[in-house]
C-alpha positions as YAML, in Angstrom:
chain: A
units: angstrom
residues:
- id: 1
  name: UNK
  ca: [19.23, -138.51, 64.06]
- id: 2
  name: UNK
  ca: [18.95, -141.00, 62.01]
- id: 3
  name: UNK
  ca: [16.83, -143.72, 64.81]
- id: 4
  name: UNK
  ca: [14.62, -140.18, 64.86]
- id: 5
  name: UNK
  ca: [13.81, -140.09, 61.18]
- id: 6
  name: UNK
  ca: [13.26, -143.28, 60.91]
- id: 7
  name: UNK
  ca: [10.88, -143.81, 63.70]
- id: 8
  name: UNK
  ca: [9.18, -140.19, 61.88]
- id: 9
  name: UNK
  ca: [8.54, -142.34, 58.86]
- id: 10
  name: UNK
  ca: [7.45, -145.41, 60.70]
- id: 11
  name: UNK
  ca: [4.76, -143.63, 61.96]
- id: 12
  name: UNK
  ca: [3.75, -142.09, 58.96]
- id: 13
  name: UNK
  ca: [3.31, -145.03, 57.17]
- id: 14
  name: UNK
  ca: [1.10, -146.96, 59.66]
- id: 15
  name: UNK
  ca: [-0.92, -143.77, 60.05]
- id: 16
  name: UNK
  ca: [-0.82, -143.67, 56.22]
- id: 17
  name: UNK
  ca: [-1.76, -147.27, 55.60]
- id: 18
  name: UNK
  ca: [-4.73, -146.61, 58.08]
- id: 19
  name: UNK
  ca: [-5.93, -144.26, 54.12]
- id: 20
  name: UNK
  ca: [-6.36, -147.73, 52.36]
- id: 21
  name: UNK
  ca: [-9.88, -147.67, 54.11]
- id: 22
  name: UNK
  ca: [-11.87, -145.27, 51.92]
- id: 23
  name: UNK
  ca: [-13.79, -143.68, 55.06]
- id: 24
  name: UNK
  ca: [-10.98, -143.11, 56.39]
- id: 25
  name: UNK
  ca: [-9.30, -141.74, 53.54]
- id: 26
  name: UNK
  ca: [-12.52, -139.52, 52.87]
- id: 27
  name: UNK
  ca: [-12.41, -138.61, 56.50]
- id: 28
  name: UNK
  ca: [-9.03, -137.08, 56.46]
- id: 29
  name: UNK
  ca: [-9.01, -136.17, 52.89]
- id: 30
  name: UNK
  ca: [-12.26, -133.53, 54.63]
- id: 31
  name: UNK
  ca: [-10.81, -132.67, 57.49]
- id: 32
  name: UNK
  ca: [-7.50, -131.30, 55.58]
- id: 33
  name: UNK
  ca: [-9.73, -129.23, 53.11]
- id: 34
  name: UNK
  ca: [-11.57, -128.00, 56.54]
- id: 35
  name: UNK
  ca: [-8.20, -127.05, 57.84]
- id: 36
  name: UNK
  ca: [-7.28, -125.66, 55.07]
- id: 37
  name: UNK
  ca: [-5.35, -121.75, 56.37]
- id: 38
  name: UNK
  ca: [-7.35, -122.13, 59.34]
- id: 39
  name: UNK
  ca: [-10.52, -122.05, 58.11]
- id: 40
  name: UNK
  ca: [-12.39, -124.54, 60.42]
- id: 41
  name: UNK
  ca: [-11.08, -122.94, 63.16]
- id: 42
  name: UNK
  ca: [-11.54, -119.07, 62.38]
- id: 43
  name: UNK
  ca: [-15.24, -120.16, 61.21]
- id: 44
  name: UNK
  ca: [-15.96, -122.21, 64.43]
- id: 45
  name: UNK
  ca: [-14.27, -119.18, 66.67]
- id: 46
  name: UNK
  ca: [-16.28, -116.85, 64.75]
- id: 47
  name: UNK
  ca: [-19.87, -118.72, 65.07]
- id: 48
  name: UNK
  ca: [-18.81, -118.98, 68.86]
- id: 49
  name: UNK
  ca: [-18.45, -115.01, 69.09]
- id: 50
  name: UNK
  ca: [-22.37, -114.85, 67.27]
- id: 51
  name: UNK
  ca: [-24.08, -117.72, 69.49]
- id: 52
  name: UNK
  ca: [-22.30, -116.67, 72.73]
- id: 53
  name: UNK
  ca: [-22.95, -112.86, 73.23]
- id: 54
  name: UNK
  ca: [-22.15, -112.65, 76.89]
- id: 55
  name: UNK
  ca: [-18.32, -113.89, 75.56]
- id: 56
  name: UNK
  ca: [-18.19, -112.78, 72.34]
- id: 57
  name: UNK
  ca: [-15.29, -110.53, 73.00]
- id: 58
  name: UNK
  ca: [-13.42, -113.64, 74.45]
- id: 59
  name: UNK
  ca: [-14.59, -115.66, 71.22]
- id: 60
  name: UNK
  ca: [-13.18, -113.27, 69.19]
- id: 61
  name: UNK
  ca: [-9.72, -112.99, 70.61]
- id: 62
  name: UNK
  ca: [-9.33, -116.81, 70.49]
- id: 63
  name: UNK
  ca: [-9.75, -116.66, 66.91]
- id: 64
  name: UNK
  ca: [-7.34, -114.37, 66.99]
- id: 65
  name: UNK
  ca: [-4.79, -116.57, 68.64]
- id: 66
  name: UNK
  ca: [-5.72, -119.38, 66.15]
- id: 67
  name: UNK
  ca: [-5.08, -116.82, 63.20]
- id: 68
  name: UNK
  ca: [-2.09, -115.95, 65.02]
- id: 69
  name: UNK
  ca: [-0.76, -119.23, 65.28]
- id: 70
  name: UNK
  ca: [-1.22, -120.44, 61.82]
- id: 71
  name: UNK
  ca: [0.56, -117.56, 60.35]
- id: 72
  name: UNK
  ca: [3.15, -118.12, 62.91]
- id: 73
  name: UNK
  ca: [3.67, -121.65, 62.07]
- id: 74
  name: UNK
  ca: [3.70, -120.17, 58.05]
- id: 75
  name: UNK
  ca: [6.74, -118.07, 59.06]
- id: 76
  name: UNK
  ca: [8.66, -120.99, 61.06]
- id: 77
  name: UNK
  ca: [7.69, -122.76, 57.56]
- id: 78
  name: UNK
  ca: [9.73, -120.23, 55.07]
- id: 79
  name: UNK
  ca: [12.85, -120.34, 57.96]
- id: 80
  name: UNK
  ca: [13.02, -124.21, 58.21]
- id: 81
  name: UNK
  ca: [12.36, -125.27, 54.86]
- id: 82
  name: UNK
  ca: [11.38, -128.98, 55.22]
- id: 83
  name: UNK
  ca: [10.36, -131.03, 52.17]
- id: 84
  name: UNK
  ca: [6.98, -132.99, 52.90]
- id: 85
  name: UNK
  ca: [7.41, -136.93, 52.88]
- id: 86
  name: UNK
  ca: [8.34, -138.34, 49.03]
- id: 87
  name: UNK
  ca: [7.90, -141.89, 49.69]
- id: 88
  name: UNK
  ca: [4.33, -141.93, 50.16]
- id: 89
  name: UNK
  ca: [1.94, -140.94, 47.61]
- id: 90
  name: UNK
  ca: [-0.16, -137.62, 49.13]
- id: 91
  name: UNK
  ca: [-4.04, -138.35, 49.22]
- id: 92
  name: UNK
  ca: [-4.38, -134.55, 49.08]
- id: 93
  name: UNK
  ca: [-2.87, -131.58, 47.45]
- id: 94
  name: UNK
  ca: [-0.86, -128.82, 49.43]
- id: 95
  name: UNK
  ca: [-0.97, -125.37, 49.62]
- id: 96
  name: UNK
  ca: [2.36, -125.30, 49.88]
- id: 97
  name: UNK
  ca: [5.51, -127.74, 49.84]
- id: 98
  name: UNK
  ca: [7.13, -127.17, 53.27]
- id: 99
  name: UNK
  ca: [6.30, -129.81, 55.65]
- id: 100
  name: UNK
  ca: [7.82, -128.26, 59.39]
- id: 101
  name: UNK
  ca: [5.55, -127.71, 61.62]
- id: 102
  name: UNK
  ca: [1.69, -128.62, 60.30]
- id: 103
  name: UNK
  ca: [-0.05, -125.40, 59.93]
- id: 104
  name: UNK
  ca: [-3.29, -127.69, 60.00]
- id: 105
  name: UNK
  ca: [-1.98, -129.01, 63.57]
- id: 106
  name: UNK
  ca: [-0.81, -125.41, 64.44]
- id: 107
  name: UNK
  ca: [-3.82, -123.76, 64.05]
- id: 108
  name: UNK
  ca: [-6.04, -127.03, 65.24]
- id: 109
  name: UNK
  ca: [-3.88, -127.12, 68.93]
- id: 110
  name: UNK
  ca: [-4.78, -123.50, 69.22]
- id: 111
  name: UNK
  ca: [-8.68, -123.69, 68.40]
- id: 112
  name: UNK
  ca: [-8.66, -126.68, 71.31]
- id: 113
  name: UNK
  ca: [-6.97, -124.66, 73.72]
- id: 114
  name: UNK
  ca: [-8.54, -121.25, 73.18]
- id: 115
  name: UNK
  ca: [-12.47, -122.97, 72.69]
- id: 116
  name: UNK
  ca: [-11.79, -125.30, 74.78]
- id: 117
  name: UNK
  ca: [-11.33, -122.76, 77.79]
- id: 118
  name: UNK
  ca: [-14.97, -121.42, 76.53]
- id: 119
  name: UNK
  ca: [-16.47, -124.34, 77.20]
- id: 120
  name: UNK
  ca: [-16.17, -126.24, 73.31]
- id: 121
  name: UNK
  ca: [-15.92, -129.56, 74.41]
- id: 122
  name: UNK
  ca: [-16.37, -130.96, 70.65]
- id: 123
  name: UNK
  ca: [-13.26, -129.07, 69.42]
- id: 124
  name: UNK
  ca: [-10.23, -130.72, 71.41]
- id: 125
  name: UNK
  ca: [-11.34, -133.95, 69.99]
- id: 126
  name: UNK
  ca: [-12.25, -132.46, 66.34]
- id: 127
  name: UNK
  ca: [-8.01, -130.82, 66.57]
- id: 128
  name: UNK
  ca: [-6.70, -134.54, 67.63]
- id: 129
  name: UNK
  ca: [-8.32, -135.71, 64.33]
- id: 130
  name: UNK
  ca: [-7.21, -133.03, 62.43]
- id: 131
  name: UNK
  ca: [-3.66, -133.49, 63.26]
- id: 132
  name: UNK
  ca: [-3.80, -137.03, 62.62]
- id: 133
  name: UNK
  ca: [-5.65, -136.37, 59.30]
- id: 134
  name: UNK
  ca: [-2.16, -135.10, 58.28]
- id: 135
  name: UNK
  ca: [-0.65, -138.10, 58.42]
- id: 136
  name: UNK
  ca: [-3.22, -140.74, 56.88]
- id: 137
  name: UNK
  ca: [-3.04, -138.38, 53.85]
- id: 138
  name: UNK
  ca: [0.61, -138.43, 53.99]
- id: 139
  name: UNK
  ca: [1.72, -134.89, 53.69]
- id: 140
  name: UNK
  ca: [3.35, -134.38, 57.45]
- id: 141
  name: UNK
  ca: [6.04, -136.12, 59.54]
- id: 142
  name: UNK
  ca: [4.66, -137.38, 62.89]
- id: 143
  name: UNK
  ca: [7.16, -134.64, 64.24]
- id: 144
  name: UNK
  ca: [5.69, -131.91, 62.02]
- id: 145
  name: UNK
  ca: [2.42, -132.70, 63.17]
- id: 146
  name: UNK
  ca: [3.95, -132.10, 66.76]
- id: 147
  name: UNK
  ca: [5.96, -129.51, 66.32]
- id: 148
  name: UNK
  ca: [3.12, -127.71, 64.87]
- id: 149
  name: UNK
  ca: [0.47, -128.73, 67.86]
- id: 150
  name: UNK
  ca: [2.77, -127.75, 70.36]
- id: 151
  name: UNK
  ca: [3.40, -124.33, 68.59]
- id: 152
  name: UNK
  ca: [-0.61, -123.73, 68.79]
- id: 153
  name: UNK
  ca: [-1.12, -124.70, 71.98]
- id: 154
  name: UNK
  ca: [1.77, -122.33, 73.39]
- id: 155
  name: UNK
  ca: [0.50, -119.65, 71.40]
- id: 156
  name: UNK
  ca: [-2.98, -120.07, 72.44]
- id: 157
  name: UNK
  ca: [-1.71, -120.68, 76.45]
- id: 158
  name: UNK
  ca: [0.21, -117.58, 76.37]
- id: 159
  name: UNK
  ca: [-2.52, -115.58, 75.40]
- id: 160
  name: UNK
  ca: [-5.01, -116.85, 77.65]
- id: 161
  name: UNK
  ca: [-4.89, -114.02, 79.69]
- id: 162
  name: UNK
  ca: [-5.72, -111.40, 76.61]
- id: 163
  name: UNK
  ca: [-7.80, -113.58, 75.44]
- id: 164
  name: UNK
  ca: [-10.65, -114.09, 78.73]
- id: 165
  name: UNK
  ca: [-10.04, -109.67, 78.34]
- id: 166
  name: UNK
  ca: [-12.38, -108.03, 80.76]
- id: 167
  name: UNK
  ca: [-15.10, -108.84, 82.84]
- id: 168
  name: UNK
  ca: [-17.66, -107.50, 80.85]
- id: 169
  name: UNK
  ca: [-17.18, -109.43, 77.64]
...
């Protein structure tokens, strides 16, 4: 475990020395307050279900699943109890001090997957930043970041079906 963690923290700090640029800092330092519980994602699911009436049911239930997924990765959170990184100093504040998985990344994997299936071909790209946000501001572990992804995207894949609902939406 111990070639794991330090590989984790290898990562971390070239992602987190990529910070020392100030637009890039800025960058991340506004995607993280975007990401913030979700909000991004519920917002862009939500502005999807208003511009897209013909789908809005589908819309909706996405944002669901993206909900869904954040306040699962919130619960895996309280069970696995992981400090965020020490050795780096955080560019942002957290909501909270458990690192395992990224909420940010959960809820950002399952905005890509559910919008993406509607045809949002900004938001796959917009997640990949998010989740990498996490680590230039130094709050995640690459393997929070995916650990949490992977938890969104399953979420958001195994509702798929619930989530394209009937014909007529």
């Amino acid at each position: 475990m111990d070639d794991f963690d330090t590989m984790d923290d290898r990562i971390l700090s070239a992602f987190h020395a990529c910070g020392a640029d100030p637009r890039v800092a800025g960058a991340a330092r506004a995607l993280s307050w975007a990401g913030e519980h979700g909000a991004l994602w519920i917002a862009a699911g939500l502005a999807g279900a208003a511009v897209d009436g013909a789908r809005r049911g589908a819309w909706l239930r996405g944002t669901a699943l993206t909900a869904g997924a954040h306040v699962a990765s919130m619960g895996v959170k309280r069970v696995v109890r992981r400090a965020r990184p020490t050795r780096l100093a955080p560019r942002v504040r957290t909501a909270g001090r458990h690192s395992f998985p990224s909420s940010h990344a959960t809820s950002a994997a399952a905005a890509a997957v559910a919008y993406g299936a509607l045809g949002a071909p900004l938001v796959p790209p917009l997640a990949v930043a998010m989740c990498l946000s996490r680590l230039v501001v130094g709050v995640h572990y690459p393997s929070d970041v995916a650990a949490g992804a992977a938890l969104g995207a399953l979420t958001a894949r195994l509702g798929a079906r619930w989530m394209r609902g009937s014909r007529h939406d």
